[in-house]
N, C-alpha and C positions, 0 to 999 in steps of 0.2 A: 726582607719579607720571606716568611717561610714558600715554600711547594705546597700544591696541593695535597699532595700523597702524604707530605710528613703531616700537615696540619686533621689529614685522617686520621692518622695513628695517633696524633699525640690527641686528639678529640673522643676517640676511643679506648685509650689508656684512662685520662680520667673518669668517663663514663665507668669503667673496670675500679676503677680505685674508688667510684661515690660508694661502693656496693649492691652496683646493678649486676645479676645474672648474663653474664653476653654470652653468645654460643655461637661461633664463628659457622656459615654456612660450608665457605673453601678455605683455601690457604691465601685468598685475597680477602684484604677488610674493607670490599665495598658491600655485602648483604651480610648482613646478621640478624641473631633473634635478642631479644631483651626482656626479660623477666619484668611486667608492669603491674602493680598491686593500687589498687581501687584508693584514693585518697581517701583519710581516714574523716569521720562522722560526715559521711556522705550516704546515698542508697549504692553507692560502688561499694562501700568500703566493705573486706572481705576479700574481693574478686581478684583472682588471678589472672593477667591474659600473658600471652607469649604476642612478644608485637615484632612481625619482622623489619627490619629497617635496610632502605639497599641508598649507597651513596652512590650519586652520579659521580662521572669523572670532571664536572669541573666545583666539585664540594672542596669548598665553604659557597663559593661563588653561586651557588644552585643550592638549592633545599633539598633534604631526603625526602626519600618517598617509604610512608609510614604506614603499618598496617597491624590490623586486630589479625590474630592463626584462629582465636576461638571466637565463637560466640559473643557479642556485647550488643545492648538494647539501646540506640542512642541514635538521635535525629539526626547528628550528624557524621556515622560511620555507616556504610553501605551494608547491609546485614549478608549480603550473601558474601562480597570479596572480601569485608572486611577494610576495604578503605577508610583513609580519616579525610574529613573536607576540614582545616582547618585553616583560616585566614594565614594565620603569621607562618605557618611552615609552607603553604601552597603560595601564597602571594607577595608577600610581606618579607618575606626570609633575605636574613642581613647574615653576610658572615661574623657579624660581632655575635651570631646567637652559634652556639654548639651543640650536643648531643646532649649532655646534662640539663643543657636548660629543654630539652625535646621532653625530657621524660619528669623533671621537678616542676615543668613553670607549664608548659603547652598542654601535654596532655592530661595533667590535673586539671587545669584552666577548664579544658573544654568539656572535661566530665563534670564539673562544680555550675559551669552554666551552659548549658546544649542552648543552641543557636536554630528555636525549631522554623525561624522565616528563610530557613539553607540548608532542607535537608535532603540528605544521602539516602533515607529513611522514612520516608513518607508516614507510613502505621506512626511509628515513633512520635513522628513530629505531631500529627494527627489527632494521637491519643494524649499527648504531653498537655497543647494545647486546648482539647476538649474535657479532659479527665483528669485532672493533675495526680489524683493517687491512684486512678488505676492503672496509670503511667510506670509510677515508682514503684506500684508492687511488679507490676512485671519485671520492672529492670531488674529488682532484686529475685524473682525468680529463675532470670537469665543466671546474673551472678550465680545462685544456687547449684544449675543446670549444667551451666557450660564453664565458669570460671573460676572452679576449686585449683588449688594446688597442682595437682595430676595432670589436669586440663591443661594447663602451662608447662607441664613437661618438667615439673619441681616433685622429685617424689614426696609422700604425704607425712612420714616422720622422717624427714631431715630439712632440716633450715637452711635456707642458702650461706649462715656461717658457722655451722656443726662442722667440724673436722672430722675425716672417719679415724677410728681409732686403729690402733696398731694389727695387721694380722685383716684386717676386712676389704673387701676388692672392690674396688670401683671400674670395672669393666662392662658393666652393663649398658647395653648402646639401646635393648629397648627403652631405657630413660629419657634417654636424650631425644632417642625420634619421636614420644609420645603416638599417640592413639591418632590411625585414621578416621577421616569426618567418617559418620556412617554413612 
């Protein structure tokens, strides 16, 4: 049976290899951020967030601690930290689940159906339950708002698999640190 430490990195290597954006906070690989995009024909789909992710030291064994950097309209993430309340990562978390399944299976999951009887988000849940589309326009105004490209810290003409071409510099670190909240 592997170590924890390795069962990180090799859980983080394939997250790197599905074609998720990672952007290491230190030279340890327990916090990072992750480039997360709105599952498609949803009111998300468009949205970009930067979601940071930090592993405990006894991960797999312990669940990550998952979080929106931007803006997202949703009964069940906390609007102002940005927390996610999701059953199977807070409660439920088996180490047979990994990081790929955080970002393919949980948190599409929980954007495709918010859980407004447990929310983080009260308005959200509130409005979800009372108004159903004046619900979804918001969320998609959020999207508009807070979760373009830039907002995630993705600049706005390059694609996470544009290669730069020969002779062009990629040293710019205001990219990477994105924009503080106002």
């Amino acid at each position: 049976m592997s170590s924890p430490s390795k069962r990180r990195e090799m859980d983080l290597m394939k997250l790197m290899m599905s074609d998720y954006k990672v952007e290491m906070v230190n030279d340890g690989m327990q916090e990072f951020f992750v480039e997360f995009r709105g599952p498609n024909e949803s009111i998300y789909q468009g949205g970009v967030w930067k979601v940071r992710v930090e592993l405990p030291d006894a991960y797999p064994y312990k669940s990550p601690s998952i979080g929106f950097i931007n803006k997202i309209f949703h009964p069940n993430v906390d609007e102002k930290s940005g927390s996610v309340c999701l059953d199977v990562i807070n409660q439920t978390w088996s180490p047979m689940f990994d990081l790929v399944n955080v970002f393919e299976v949980f948190l599409p999951q929980l954007l495709l159906y918010p859980n407004p009887s447990d929310p983080l988000n009260g308005h959200a849940a509130a409005l979800m339950m009372r108004d159903r589309p004046a619900y979804e326009q918001k969320v998609k105004e959020y999207c508009e708002k807070y979760a373009k490209p830039e907002d995630a810290g993705v600049p706005e003409n390059q694609s996470s698999d544009e290669e730069l071409s020969e002779g062009e510099d990629d040293s710019g670190d205001e990219e990477i640190l994105g924009k503080p909240d106002p």
